[in-house]
C-alpha positions in Angstrom: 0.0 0.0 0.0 2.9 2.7 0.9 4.3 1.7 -2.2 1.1 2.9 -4.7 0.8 6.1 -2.1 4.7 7.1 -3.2 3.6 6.6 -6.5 0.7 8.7 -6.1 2.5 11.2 -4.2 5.2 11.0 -7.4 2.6 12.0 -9.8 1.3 14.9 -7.7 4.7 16.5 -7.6 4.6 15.8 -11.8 1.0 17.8 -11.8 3.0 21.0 -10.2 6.0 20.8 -12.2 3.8 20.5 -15.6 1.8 23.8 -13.7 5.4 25.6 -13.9 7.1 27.4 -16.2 10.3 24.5 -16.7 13.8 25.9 -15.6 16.9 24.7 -17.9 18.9 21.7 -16.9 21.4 22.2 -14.4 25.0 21.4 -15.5 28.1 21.6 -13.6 30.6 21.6 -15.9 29.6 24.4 -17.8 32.4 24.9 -19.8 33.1 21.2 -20.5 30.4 21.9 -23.4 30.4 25.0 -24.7 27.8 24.9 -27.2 25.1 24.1 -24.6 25.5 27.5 -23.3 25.5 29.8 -26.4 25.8 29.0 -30.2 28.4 32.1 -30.2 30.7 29.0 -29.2 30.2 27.5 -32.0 34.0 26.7 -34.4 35.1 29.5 -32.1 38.3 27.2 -31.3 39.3 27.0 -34.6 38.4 23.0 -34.4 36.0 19.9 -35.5 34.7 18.3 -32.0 32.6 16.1 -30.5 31.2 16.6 -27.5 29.4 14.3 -24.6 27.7 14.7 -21.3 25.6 12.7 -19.1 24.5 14.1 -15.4 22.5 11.7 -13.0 21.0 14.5 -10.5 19.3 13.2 -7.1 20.3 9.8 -7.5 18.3 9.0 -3.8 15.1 10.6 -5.0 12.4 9.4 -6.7 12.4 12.2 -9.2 14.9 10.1 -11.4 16.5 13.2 -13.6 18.9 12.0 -15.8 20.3 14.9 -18.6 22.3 13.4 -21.4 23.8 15.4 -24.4 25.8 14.9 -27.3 27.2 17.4 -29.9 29.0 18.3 -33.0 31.4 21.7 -33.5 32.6 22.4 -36.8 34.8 25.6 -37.9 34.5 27.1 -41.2 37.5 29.2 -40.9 37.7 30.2 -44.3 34.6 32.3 -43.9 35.1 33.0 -40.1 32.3 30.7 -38.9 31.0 27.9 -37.2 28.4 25.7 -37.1 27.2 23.6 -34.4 24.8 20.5 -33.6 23.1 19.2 -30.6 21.4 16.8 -29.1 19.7 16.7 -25.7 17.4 14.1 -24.0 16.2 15.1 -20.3 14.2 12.6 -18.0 12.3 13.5 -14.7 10.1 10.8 -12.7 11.3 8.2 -15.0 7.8 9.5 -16.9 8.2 13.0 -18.2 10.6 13.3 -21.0 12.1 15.8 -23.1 14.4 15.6 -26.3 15.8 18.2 -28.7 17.7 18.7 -32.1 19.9 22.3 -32.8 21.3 23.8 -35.2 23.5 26.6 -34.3 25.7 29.2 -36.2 28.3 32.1 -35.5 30.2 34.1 -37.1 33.4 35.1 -35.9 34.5 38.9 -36.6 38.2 39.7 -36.3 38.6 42.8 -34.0 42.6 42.6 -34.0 45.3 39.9 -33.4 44.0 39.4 -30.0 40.6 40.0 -30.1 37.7 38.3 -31.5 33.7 39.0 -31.0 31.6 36.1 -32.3 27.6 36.0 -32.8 25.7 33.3 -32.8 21.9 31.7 -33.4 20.5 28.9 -32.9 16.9 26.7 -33.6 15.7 23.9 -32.2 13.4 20.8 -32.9 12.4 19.9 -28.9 9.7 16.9 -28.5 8.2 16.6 -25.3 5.9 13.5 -23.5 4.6 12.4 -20.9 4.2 7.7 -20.1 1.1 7.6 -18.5 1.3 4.6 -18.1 3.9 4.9 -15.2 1.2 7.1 -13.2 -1.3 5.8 -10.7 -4.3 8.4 -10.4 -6.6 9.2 -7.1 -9.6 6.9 -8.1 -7.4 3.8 -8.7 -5.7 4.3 -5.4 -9.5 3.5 -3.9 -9.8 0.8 -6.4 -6.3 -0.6 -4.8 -7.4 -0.1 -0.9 -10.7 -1.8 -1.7 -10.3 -4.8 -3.9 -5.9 -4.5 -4.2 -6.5 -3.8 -7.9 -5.8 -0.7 -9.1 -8.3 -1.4 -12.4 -9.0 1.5 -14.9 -9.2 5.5 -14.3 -11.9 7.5 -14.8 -10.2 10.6 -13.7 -11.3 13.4 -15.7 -7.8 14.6 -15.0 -6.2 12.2 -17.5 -8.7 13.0 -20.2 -6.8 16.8 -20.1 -3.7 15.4 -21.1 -2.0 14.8 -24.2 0.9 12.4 -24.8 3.0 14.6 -26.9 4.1 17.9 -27.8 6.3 19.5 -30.1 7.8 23.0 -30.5 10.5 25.5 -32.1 12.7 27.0 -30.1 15.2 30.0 -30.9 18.6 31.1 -29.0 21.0 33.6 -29.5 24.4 34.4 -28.3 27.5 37.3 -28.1 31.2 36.3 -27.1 33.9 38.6 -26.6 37.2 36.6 -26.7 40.2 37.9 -25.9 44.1 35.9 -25.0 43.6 36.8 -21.2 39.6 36.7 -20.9 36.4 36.1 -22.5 33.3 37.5 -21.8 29.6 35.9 -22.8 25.9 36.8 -23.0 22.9 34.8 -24.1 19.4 34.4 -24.3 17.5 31.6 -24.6 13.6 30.6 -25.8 13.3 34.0 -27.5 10.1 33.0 -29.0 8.6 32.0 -25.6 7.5 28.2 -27.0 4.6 26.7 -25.3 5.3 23.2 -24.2 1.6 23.0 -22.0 0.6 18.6 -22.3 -2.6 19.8 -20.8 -5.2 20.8 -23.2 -6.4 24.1 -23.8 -3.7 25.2 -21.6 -0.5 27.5 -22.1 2.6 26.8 -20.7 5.1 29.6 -22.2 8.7 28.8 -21.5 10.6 32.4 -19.8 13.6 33.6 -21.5 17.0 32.6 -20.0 19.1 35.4 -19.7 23.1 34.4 -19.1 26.3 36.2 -18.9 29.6 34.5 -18.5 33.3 35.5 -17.8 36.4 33.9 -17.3 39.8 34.8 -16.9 42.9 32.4 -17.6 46.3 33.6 -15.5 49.3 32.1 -16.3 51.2 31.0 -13.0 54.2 28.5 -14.6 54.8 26.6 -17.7 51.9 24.4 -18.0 50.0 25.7 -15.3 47.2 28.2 -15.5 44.3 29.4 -12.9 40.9 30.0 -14.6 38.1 32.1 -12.0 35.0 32.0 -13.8 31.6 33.1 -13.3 28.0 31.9 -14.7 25.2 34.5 -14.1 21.5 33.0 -14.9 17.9 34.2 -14.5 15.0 32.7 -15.9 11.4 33.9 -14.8 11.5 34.1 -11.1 14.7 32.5 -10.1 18.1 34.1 -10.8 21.0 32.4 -9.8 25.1 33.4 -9.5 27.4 30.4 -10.2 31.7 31.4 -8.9 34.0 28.9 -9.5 37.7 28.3 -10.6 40.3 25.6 -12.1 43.6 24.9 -12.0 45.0 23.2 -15.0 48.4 21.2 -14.1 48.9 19.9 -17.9 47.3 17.4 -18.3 45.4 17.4 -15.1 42.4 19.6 -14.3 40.7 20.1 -10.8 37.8 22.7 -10.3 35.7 23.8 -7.3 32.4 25.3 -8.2 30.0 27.2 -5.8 26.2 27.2 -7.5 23.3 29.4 -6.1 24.8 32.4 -4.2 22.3 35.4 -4.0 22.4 38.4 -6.2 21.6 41.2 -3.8 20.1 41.5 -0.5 16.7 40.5 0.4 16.4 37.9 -2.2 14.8 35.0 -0.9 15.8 31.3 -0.8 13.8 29.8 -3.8 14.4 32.8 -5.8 18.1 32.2 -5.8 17.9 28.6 -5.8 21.2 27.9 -3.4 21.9 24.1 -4.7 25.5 23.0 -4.2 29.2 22.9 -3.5 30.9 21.5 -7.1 34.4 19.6 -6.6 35.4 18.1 -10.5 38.5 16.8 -11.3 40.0 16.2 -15.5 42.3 14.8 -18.1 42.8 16.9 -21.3 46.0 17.2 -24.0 45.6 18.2 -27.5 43.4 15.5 -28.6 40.3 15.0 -26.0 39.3 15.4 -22.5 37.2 14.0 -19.8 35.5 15.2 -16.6 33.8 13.9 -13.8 31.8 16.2 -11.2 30.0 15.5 -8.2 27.5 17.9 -6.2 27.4 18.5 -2.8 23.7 19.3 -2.5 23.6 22.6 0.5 20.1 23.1 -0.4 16.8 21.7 1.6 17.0 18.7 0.0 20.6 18.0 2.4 23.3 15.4 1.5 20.5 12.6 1.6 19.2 13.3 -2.1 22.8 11.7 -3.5 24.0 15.1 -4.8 24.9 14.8 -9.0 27.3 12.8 -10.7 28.2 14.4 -14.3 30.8 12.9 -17.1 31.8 14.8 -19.6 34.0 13.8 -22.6 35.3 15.8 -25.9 37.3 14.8 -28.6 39.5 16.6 -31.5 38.4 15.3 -35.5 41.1 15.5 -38.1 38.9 17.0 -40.3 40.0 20.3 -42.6 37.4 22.9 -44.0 40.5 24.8 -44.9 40.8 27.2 -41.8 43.1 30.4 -42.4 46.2 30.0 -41.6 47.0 33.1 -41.1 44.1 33.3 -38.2 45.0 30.1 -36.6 48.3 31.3 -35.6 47.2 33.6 -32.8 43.3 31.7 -32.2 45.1 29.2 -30.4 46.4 31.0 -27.6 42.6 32.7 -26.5 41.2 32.4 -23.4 38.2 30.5 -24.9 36.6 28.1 -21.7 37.0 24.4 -21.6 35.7 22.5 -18.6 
């Protein structure tokens, strides 16, 4: 019986989170992917990658998110572009399930030999649903206390919902890139896409509004310390991500605070304090790989597992004839990884 009244439980906490407008994925290694935070990023680096990152969030809770992504950067240096593709899949409750296909492009405009400002856009193809299958409504909880059967629903509830959803969704993105330091702004769901599975009901997505800085400061020969910093606000929540790494070639190790508040007063929900980020890394010329884990410091406490994340990149030998003449002094720019 407690188990089909924690399933019940489950699928009232799904009712308010399909009520909300949704809030991005979380990621802790922000810059381990690039692309997923602005298509400005895109062939910025002057190379063909592939990127890959999986993040198991709340591994204790019944909520079940698992975020995986996979993507594709390719530079066009020959006519100072970029052009990026993506693929996302985010689960919650093991029920509600979200995947999405993007297209991004940038162009990268020379400012001088150490300077470059590139602007980006990006669509996307996102599919939404909802397994109903996997949820146990009100009346066949009575059905289940009465007979131990759960039968059929009559629930006018699950008549309001539909099983799918599909929508376009538009992004856009500025990065200032400099040897010493880059800077970042984006904006995401521009157009404000409704992804509502309830019928004759609007769910409009906010705009997520992100700036990003980073500074890299040479302390040896193969060793460099990179502060960065990951501002976010999306509807009611805004949220101030400080972190830094040290790179030992070829090792990496980060610490990452996530949720501090932005001015006085704010409250607790609306800055959405989460957790204390330790990652360590290997990277050399070719690829790299990440792993993070998240010290959850919010309600929720150490009992809700914190986040594992994985995150893994790799360098293609493919040539779309970059300049020469550019990839001389490209190479040495502050541009993130990890």
């Amino acid at each position: 019986m407690w188990t089909r009244l924690s399933i019940f439980s489950t699928f009232l906490f799904l009712l308010s989170a399909l009520s909300l407008s949704a809030q991005d994925p979380q990621l802790s290694q922000n810059l381990a992917n690039p692309l997923l935070n602005s298509p400005a990023f895109a062939g910025l680096q002057d190379q063909n990658k592939v990127y890959l990152t999986h993040r198991n969030q709340w591994p204790n809770q019944s909520a079940n998110y698992q975020y995986s992504a996979a993507a594709l950067e390719v530079s066009l240096g020959k006519i100072n572009s970029g052009i990026g593709l993506l693929f996302s899949s985010d689960k919650q409750f093991s029920s509600l399930q979200t995947n999405s296909i993007s297209l991004q492009y940038a162009y990268h405009a020379n400012l001088n030999e150490n300077t470059l400002l590139s602007m980006g856009i990006q669509g996307s193809g996102v599919f939404r649903s909802l397994d109903y299958s996997q949820l146990t409504y009100g009346d066949q909880l009575g059905q289940f206390l009465v007979n131990g059967t759960l039968g059929n629903t009559f629930d006018p509830t699950a008549l309001s919902f539909v099983n799918r959803v599909s929508y376009m969704d538009i992004s856009a993105g500025l990065v200032l890139n400099h040897s010493n330091y880059w800077l970042g702004a984006s904006v995401h769901h521009l157009n404000r896409p409704n992804q509502s599975l309830i019928r004759s009901s609007d769910d409009l997505i906010a705009p997520k509004y992100a700036l990003m800085a980073g500074l890299s400061l040479p302390i040896s020969e193969g060793k460099n310390l990179k502060p960065a910093l990951y501002v976010k606000n999306q509807g009611a929540f805004s949220q101030l991500d400080l972190g830094t790494y040290l790179q030992v070639d070829p090792l990496v190790i980060g610490l990452w605070y996530r949720g501090l508040p932005l001015n006085k007063g704010t409250s607790e929900s609306s800055t959405s304090r989460e957790s204390l980020i330790g990652l360590v890394g290997y990277q050399n010329n070719r690829y790299s790989f990440g792993y993070s884990y998240d010290f959850t410091v919010s309600g929720l406490g150490l009992g809700s597992g914190g986040a594992h994340e994985l995150s893994f990149s790799y360098v293609l030998n493919w040539d779309f004839g970059q300049r020469k003449s550019f990839q001389r002094y490209r190479q040495s720019f502050a541009c993130p990884k990890f």
